[in-house]
ZATORVO-367929 format. One record per residue: z, x, y of N, C-alpha, C, O in turn; residue in one letter; residue number from 1; chain. Coordinates in steps of 0.02 Angstrom, whole numbers. Layout:
BEGIN
     n_w     n_u     n_v    ca_w    ca_u    ca_v     c_w     c_u     c_v     o_w     o_u     o_v  residuo  num  cadena
       Z       X       Y       Z       X       Y       Z       X       Y       Z       X       Y        A  NUM       A
...
// end
This chain:
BEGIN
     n_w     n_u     n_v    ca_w    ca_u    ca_v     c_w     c_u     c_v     o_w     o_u     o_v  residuo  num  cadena
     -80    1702      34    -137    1657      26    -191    1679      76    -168    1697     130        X    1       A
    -270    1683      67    -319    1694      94    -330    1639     142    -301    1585     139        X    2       A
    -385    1661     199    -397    1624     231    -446    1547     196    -444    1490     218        X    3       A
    -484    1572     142    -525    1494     108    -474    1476     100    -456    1448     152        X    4       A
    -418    1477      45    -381    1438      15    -348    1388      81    -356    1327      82        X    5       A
    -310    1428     135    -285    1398     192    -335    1356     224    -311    1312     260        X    6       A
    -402    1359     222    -451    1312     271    -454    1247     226    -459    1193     255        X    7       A
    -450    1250     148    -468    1215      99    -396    1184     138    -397    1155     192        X    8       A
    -346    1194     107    -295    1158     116    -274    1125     179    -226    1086     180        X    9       A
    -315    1143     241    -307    1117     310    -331    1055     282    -297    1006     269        X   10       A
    -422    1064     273    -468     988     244    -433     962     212    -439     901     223        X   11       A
    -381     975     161    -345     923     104    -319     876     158    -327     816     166        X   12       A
    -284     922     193    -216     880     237    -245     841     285    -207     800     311        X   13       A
    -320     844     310    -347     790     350    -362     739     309    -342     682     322        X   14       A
    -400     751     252    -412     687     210    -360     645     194    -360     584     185        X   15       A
    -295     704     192    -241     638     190    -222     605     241    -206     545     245        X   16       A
    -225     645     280    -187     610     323    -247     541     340    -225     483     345        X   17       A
    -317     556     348    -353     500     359    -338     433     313    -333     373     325        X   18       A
    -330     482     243    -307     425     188    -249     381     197    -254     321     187        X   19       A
    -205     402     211    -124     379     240    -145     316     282    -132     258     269        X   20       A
    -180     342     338    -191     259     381    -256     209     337    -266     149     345        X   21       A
    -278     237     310    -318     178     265    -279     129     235    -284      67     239        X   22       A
    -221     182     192    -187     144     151    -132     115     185     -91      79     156        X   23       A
    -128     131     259     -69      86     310    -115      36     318     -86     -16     304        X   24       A
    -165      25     330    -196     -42     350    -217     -71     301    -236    -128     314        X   25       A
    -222     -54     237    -227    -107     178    -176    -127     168    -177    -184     144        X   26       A
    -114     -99     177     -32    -117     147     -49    -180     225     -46    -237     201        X   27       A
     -56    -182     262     -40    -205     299     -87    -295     291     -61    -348     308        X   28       A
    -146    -290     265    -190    -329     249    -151    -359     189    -136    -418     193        X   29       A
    -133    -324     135    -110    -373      76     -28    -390      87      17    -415      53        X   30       A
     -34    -367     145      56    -415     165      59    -466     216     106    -502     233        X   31       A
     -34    -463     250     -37    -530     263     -70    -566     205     -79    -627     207        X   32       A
     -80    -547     179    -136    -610     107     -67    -634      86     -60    -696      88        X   33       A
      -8    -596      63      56    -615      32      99    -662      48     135    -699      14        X   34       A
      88    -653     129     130    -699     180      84    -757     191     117    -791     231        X   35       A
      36    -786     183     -17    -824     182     -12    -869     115     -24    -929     111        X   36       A
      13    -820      58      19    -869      20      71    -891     -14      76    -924     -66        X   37       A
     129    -858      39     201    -887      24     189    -955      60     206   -1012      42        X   38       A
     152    -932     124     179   -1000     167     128   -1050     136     148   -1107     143        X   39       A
      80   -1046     111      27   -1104      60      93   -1121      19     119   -1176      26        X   40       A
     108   -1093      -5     149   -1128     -72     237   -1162     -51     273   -1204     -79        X   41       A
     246   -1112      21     313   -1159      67     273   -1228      69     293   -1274      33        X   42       A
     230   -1234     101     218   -1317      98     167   -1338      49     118   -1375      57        X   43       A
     186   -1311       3     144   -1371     -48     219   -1420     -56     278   -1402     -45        X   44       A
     184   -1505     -83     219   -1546     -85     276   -1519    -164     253   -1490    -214        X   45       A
     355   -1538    -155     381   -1506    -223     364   -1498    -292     372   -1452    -332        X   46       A
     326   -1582    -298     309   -1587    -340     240   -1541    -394     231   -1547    -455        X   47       A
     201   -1496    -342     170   -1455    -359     192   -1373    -369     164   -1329    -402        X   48       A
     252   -1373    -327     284   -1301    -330     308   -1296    -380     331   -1240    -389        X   49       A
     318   -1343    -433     341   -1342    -480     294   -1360    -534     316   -1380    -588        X   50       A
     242   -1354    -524     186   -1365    -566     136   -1304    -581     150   -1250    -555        X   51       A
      72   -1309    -623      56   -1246    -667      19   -1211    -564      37   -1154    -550        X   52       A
     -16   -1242    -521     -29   -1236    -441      41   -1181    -424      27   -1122    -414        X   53       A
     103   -1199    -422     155   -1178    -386     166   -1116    -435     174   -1058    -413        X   54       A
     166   -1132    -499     184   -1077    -546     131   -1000    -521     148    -943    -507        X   55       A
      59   -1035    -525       2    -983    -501      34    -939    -446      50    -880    -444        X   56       A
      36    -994    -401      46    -959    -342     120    -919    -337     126    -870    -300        X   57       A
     166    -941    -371     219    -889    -380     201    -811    -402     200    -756    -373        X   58       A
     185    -836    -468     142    -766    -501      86    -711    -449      68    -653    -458        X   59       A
      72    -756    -400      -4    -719    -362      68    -690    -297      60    -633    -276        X   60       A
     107    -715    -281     157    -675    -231     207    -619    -261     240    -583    -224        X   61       A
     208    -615    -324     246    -565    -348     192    -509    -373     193    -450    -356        X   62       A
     162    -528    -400      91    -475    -392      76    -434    -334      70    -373    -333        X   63       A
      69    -477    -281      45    -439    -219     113    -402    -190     101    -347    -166        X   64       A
     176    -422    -188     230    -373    -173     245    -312    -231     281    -263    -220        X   65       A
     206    -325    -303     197    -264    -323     156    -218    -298     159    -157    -293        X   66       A
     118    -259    -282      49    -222    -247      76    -164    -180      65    -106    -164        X   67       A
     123    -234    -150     153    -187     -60     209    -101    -112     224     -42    -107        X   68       A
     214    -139    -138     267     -85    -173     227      -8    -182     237      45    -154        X   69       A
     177     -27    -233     151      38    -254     121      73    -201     118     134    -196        X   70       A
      93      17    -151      58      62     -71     112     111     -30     109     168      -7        X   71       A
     171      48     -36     210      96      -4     241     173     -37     270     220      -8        X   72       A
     229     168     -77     251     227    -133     210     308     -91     227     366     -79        X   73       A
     163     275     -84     127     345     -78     151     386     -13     129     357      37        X   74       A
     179     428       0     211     467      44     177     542      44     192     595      16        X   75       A
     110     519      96      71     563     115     105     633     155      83     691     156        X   76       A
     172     602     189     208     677     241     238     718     166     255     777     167        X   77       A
     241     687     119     290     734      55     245     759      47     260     817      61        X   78       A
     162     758      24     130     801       2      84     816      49      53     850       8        X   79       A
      51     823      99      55     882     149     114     926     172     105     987     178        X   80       A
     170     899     183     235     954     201     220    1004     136     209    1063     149        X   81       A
     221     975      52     210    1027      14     156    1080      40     176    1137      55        X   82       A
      91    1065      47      42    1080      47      54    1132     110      50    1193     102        X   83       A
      66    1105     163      80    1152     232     116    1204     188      80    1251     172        X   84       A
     167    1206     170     225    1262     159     167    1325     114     157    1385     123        X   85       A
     135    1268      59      89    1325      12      49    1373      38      27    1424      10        X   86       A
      34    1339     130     -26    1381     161      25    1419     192     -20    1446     223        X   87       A
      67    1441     209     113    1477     227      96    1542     217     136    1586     232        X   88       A
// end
């Protein structure tokens, strides 16, 4: 591999890596919005946790732990480690 290709691929691996903590502090933001609105819906009175309010808010906490899910998915060290090895 040439030296552009290797400088290109240094810049990739900073953008990720910059990207990586973006997406650590948004995972981190929608797992407080998540926990915010478990505990809204821990104390709503029963009679609403069980109503179309409690139902919402069920639906809006499984959403957002899909949400933590797919953030966490992204495993920025797997693809720079690729990327490092390619500049090799």
């Amino acid at each position: 591999m040439n030296k552009t290709r290797r400088n290109e691929i240094a810049a990739v691996v900073k953008r990720l890596n910059d990207l990586a903590a973006e997406i650590s502090d948004l995972r981190d933001t929608v797992e407080t919005i998540r926990d915010e609105e478990q505990e809204y819906h821990d104390n709503m009175p029963e009679s609403f946790q069980y109503g179309e309010r409690g139902q919402a808010s069920e639906a809006a906490i499984s959403e957002l732990e899909d949400a933590l899910s797919a953030l966490e998915d992204f495993d920025a060290d797997a693809i720079v480690a690729s990327l490092e090895t390619a500049a090799e």
